[in-house]
C-alpha atoms as an extended CHARMM CRD file, in Angstrom:
* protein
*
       116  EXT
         1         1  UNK       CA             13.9520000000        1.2680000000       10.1490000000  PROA      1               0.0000000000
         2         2  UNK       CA             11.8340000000        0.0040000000        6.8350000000  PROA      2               0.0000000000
         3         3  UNK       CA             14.2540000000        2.2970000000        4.9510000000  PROA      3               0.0000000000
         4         4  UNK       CA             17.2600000000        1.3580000000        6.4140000000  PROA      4               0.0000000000
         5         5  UNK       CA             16.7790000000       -1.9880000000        5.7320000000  PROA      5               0.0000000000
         6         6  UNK       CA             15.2910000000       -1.4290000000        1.9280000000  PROA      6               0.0000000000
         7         7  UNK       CA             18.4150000000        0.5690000000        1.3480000000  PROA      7               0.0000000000
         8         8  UNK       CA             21.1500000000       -1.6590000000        2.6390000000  PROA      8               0.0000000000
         9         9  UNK       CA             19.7000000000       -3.7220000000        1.3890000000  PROA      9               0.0000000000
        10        10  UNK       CA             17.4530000000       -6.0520000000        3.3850000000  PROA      10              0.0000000000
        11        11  UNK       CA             14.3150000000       -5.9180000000        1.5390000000  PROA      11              0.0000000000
        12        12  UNK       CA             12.5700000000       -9.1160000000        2.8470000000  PROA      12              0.0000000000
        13        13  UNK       CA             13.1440000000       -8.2840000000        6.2270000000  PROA      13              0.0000000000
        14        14  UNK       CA             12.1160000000       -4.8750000000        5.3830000000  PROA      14              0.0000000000
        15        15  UNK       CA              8.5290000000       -6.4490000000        3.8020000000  PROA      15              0.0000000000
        16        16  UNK       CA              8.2900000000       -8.9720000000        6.8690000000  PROA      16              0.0000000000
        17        17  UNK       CA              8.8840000000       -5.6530000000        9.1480000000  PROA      17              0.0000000000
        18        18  UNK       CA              5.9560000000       -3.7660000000        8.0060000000  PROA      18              0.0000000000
        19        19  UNK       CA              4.1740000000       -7.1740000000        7.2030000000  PROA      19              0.0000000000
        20        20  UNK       CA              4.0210000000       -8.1140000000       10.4620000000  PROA      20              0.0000000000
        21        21  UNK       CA              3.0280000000       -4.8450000000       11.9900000000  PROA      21              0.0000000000
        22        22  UNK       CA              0.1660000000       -4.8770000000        8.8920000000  PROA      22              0.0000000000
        23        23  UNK       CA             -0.6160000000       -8.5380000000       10.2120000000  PROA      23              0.0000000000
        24        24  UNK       CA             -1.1580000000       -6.6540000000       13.4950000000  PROA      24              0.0000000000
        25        25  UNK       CA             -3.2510000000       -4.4180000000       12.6420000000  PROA      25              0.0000000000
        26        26  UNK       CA             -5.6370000000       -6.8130000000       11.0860000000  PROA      26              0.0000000000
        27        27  UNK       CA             -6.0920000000       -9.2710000000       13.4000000000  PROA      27              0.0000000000
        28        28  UNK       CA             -6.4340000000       -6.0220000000       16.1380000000  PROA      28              0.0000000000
        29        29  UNK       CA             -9.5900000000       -4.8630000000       13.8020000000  PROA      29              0.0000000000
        30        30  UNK       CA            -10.8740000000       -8.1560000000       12.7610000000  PROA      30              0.0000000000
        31        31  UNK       CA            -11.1450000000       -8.8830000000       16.4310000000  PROA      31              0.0000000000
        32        32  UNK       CA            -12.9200000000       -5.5920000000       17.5550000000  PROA      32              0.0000000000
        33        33  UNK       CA            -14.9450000000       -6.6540000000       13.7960000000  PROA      33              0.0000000000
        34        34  UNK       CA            -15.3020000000       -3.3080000000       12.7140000000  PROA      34              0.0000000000
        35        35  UNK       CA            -12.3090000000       -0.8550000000       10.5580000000  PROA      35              0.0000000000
        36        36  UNK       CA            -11.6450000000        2.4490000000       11.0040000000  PROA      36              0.0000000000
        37        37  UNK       CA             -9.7990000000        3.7760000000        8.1800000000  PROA      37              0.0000000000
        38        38  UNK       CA             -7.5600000000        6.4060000000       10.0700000000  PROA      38              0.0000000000
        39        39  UNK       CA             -6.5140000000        3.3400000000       12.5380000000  PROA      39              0.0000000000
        40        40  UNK       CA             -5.3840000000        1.6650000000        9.7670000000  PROA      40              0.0000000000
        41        41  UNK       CA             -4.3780000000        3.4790000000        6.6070000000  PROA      41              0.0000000000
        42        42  UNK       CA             -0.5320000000        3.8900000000        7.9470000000  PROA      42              0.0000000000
        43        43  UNK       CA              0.2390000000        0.1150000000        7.9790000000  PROA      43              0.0000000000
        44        44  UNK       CA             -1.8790000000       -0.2880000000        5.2810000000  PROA      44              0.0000000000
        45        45  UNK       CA             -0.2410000000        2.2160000000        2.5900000000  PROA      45              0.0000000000
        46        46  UNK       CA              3.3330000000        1.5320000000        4.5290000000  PROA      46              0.0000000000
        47        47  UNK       CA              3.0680000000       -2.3240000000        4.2380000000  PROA      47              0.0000000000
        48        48  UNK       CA              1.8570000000       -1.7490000000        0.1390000000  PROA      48              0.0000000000
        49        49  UNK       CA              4.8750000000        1.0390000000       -0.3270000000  PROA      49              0.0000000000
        50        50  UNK       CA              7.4510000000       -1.2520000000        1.0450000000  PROA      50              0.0000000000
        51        51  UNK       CA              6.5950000000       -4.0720000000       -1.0350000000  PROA      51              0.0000000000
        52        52  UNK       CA              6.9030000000       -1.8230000000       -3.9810000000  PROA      52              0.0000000000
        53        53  UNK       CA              9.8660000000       -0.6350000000       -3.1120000000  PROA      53              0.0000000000
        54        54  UNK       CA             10.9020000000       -4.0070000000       -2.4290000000  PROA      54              0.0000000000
        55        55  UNK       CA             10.4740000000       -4.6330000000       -6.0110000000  PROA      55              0.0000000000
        56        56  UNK       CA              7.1410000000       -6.9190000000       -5.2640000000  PROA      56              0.0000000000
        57        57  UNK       CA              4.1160000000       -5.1540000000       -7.3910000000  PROA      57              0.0000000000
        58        58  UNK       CA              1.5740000000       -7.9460000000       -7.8790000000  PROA      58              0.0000000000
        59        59  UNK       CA              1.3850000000       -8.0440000000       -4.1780000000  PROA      59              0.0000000000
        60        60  UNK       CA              1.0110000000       -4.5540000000       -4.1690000000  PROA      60              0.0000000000
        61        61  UNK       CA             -1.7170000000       -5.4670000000       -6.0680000000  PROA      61              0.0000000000
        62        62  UNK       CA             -2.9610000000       -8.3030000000       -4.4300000000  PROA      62              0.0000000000
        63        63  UNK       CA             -2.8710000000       -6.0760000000       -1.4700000000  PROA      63              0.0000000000
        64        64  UNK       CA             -4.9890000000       -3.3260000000       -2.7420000000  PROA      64              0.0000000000
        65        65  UNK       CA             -7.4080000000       -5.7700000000       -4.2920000000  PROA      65              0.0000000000
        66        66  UNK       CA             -7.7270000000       -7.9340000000       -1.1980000000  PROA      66              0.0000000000
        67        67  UNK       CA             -7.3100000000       -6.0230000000        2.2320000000  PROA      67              0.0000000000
        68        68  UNK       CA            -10.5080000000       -5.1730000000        4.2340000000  PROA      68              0.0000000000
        69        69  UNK       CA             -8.4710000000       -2.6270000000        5.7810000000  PROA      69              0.0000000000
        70        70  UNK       CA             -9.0930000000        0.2670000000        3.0600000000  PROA      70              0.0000000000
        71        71  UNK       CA            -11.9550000000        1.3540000000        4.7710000000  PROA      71              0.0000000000
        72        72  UNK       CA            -12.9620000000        2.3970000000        1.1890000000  PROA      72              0.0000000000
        73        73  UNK       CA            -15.4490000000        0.8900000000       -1.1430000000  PROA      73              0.0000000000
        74        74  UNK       CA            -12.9410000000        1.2400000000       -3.7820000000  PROA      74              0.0000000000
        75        75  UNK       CA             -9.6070000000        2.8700000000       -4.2630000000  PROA      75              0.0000000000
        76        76  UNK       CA            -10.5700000000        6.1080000000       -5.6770000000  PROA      76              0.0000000000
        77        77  UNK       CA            -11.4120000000        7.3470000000       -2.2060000000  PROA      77              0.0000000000
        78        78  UNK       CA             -8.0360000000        6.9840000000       -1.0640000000  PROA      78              0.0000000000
        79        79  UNK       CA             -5.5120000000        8.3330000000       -4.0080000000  PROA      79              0.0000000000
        80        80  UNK       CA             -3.9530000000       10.7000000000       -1.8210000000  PROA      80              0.0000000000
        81        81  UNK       CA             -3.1200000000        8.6740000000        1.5040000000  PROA      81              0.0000000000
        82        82  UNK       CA              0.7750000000        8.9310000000        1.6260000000  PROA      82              0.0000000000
        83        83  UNK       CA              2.9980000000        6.8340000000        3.0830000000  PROA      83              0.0000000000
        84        84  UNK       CA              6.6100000000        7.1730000000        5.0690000000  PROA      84              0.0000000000
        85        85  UNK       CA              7.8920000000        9.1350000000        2.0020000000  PROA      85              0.0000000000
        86        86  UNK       CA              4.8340000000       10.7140000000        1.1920000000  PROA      86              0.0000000000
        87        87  UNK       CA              4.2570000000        9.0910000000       -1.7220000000  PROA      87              0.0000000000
        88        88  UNK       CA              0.4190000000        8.9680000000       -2.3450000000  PROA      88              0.0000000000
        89        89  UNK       CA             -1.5610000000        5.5090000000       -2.8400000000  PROA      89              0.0000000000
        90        90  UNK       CA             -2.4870000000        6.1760000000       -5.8680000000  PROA      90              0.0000000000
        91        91  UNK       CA              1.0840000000        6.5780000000       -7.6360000000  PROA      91              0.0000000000
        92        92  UNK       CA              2.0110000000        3.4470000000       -5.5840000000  PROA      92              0.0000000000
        93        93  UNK       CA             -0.3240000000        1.4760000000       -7.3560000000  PROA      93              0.0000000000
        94        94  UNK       CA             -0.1620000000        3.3030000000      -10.4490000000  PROA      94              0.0000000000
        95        95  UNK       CA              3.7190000000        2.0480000000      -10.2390000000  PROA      95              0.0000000000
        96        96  UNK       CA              2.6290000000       -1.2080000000       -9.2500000000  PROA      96              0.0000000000
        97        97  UNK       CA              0.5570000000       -1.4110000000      -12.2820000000  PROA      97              0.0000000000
        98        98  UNK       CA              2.9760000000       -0.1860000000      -14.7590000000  PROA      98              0.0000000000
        99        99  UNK       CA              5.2690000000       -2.7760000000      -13.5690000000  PROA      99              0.0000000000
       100       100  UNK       CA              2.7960000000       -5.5410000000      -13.8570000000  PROA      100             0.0000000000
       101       101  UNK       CA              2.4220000000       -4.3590000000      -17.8510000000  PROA      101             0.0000000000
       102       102  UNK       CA             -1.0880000000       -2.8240000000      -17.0780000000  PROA      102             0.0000000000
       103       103  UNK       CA             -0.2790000000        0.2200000000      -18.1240000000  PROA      103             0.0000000000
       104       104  UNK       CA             -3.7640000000        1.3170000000      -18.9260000000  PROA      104             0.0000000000
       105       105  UNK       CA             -5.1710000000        1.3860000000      -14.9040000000  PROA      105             0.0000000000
       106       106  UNK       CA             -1.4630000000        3.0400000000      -14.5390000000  PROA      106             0.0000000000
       107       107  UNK       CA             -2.6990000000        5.5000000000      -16.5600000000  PROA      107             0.0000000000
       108       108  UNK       CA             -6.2620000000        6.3900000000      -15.2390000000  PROA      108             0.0000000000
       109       109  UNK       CA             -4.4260000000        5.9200000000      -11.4260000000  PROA      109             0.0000000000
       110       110  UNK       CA             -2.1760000000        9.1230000000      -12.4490000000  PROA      110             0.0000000000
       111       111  UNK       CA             -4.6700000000       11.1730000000      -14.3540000000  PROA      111             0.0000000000
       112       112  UNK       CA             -6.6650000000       10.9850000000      -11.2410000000  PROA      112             0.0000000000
       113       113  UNK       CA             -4.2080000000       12.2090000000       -8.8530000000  PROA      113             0.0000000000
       114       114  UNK       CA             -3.8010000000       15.0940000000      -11.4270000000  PROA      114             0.0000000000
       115       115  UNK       CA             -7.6520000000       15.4870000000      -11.0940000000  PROA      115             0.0000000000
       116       116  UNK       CA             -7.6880000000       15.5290000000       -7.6170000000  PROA      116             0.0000000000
């Protein structure tokens, strides 16, 4: 359904689709106060793909600075999570990044997934 709507396109209600599910998540972990990464990574890296895709990278951004839900002390440990279109995380933010003008991080993002 997200890319449906991000092609017709629909973006916001394809952000506020895996926004809310995201939002779900959260408030699901925050209540049991603990975070499993595996219970978590899909709407995670889905919620921060659509939003790039959306053309929104500073809240990609925001998002990967931000969410407790990494389950990650930082996001090194989680380059190759991929998302619907098995993208990994770390060209997501590597795009997000590049877009923001910080093409330096960009930079060290994809020479790490090369690494890995």
């Amino acid at each position: 359904l997200t890319n449906l709507l991000l092609e017709i396109p629909r973006k916001k209600e394809a952000v506020d689709l895996t926004r809310r599910v995201y939002d779900q998540v959260l408030a699901s972990d925050q209540s049991k106060r603990w975070y499993s990464f595996s219970s978590t990574s899909d709407a995670l890296v889905s919620y921060a793909s659509t939003l790039l895709r959306a053309g929104q990278a500073a809240e990609v951004i925001r998002l990967l600075n931000d969410s407790p839900l990494w389950g990650a002390g930082d996001l090194g440990k989680v380059l190759t999570v991929r998302d619907y279109e098995q993208a990994p995380v770390g060209f997501i933010a590597a795009s997000a990044f590049h877009q923001q003008g910080q093409n330096d991080t960009a930079l060290r993002l994809v020479l790490s997934l090369i690494h890995i």
